[in-house]
C-alpha positions as CSV (number, residue, x, y, z in Angstrom):
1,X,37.2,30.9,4.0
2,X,35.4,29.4,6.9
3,X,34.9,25.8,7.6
4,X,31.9,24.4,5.9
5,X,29.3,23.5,8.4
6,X,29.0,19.6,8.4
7,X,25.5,18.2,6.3
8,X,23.0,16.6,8.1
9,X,20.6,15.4,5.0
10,X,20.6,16.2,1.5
11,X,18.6,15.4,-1.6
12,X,18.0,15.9,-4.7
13,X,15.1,17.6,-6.7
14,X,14.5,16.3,-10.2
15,X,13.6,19.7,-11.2
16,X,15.2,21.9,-9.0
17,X,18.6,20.5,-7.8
18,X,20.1,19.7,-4.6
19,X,18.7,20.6,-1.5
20,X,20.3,20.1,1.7
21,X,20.4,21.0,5.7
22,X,22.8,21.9,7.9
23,X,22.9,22.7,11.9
24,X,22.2,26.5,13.0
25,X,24.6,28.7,14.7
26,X,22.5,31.2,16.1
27,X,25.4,33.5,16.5
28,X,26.9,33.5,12.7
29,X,23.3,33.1,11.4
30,X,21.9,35.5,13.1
31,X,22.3,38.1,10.6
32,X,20.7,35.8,7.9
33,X,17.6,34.4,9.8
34,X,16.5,38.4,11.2
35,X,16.1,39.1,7.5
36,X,13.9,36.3,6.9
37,X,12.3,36.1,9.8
38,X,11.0,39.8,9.8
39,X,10.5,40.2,6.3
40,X,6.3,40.7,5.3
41,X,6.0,37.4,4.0
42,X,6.9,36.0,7.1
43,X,4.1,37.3,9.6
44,X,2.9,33.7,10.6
45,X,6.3,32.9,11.7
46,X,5.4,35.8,14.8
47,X,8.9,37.5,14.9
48,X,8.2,40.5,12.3
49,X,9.1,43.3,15.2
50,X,12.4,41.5,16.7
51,X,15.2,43.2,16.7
52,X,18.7,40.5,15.7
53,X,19.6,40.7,19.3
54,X,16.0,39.4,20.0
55,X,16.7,36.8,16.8
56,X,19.7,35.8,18.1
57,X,18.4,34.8,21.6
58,X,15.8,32.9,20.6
59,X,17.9,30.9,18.1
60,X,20.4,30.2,21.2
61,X,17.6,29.5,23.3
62,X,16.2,27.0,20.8
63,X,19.7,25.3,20.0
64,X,20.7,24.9,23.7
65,X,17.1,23.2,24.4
66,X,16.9,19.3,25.2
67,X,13.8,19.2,23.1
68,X,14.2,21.6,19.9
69,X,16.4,22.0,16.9
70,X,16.9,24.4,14.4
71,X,18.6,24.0,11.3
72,X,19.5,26.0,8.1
73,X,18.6,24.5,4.9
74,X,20.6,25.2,1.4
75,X,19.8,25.4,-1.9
76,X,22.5,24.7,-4.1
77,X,24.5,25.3,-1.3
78,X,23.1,28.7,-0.6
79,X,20.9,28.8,2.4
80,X,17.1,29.6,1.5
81,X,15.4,27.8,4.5
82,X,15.0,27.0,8.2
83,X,13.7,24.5,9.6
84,X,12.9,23.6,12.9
85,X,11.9,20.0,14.6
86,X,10.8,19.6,18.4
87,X,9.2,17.1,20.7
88,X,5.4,17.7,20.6
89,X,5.3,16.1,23.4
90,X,7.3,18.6,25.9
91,X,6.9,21.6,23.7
92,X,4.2,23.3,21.5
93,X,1.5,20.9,22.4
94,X,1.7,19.7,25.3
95,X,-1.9,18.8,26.8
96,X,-3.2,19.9,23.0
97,X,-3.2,16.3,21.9
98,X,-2.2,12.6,22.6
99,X,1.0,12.9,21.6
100,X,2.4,9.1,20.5
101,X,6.3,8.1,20.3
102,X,7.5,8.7,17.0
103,X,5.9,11.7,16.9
104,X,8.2,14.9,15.7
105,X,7.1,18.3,15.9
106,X,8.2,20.5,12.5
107,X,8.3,24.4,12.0
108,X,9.9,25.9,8.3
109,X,10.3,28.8,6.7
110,X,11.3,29.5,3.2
111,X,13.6,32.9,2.6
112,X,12.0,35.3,0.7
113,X,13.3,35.8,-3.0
114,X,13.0,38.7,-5.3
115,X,12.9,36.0,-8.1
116,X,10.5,32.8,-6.9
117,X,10.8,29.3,-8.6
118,X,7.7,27.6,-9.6
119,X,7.4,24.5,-7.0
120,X,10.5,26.0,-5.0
121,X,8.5,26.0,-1.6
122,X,7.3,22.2,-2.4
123,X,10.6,21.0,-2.8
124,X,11.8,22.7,0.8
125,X,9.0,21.0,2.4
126,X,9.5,17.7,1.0
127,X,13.1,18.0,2.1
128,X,12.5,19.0,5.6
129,X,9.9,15.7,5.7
130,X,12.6,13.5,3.9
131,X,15.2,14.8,6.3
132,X,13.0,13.8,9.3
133,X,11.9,10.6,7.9
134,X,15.3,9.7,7.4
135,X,15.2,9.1,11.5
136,X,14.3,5.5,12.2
137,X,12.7,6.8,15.5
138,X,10.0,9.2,13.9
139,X,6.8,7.6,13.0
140,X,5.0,10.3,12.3
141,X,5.2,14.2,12.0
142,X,3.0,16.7,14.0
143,X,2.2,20.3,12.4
144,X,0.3,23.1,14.1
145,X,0.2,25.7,11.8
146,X,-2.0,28.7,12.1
147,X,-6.0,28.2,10.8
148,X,-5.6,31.5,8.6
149,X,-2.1,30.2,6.8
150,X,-4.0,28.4,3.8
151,X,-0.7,28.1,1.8
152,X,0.4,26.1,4.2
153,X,-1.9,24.1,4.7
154,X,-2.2,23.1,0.9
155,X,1.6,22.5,1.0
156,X,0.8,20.0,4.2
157,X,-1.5,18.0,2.1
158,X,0.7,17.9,-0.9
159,X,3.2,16.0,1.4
160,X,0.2,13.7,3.1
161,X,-0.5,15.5,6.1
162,X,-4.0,15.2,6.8
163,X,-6.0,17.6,9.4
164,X,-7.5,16.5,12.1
165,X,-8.7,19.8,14.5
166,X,-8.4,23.2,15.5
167,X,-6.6,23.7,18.5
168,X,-6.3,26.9,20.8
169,X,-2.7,27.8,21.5
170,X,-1.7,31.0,23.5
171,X,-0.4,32.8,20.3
172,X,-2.8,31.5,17.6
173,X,-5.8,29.4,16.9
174,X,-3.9,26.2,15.0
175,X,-4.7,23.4,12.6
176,X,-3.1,20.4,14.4
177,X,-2.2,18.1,11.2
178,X,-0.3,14.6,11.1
179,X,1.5,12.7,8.5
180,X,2.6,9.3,8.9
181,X,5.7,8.1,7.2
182,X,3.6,6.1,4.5
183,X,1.2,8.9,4.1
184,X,4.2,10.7,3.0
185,X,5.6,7.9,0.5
186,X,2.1,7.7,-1.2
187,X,1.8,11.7,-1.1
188,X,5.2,12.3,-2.6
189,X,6.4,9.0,-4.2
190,X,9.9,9.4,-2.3
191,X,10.6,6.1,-0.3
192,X,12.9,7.0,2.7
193,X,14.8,4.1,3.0
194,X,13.1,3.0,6.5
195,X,10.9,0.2,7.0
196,X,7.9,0.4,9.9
């Protein structure tokens, strides 16, 4: 068996178990992240026609950049997410918005399942804020998700992000939302261990 990519952050769901996330290798999950990527469910993620070459690329574009990460989040040791943080303020929105330091960009995506779990997708976003809470340096996270996603946007505000305009990006009219660390303590109970 192959060596067990070193953890980065893991927690643990009352209800649902342990969640946890791990680097990507955009070579060995390549595979893995061109069948969630493409799949239906997945048309705001703006990938459904790549081919896994195409997948691949991007994932070694984005793991080789100064300014992006990508990581592959497990369920019960299984992987069932990606996740992806970034500096709004080389990447994404640049020019969009007054982008402050602290600030963390944040992209996920939740594998598709034959079988959902009630409050699965809650859980994966509240691990993927945890996770970048659990940086000292980030003060508050940036999302710009499309206007049209309104599942997302209701998980957003579940975790305390809060809206605050439209913006017009090249590939998609967005919601630029932010969430502060304490907005996410009182949204979600979870303390993450770092003082302001």
């Amino acid at each position: 068996m192959s060596t067990t990519p070193e953890l980065l952050f893991a927690r643990t769901d009352a209800a649902l178990g342990t969640f946890s996330i791990r680097p990507l290798d955009p070579f060995s999950d390549a595979e893995l992240l061109h069948g969630w990527v493409t799949h239906p469910k997945a048309a705001f993620w703006m990938m459904q026609e790549a081919s896994l070459t195409e997948v691949e690329r991007e994932y070694v574009r984005i793991t080789a950049h100064e300014h992006h990460q990508a990581y592959i989040g497990l369920h019960e040791g299984r992987p069932a997410f990606l996740m992806e943080s970034y500096d709004p303020s080389e990447l994404e929105l640049v020019g969009l918005y007054d982008a402050q330091p602290g600030d963390v960009g944040m992209h996920f995506l939740v594998a598709p399942s034959d079988t959902p779990i009630s409050g699965f997708t809650r859980a994966v976003i509240t691990t993927v804020m945890a996770s970048l809470f659990a940086d000292p340096a980030t003060e508050r996270v940036v999302v710009e998700p499309d206007v049209r996603n309104k599942a997302v946007h209701a998980l957003n505000e579940a975790v305390g992000f809060v809206p605050e305009r439209e913006v017009q990006k090249p590939e998609k009219t967005a919601l630029l939302s932010f969430c502060t660390r304490a907005q996410f303590e009182a949204a979600t109970a979870l303390t993450t261990g770092v003082t302001a």
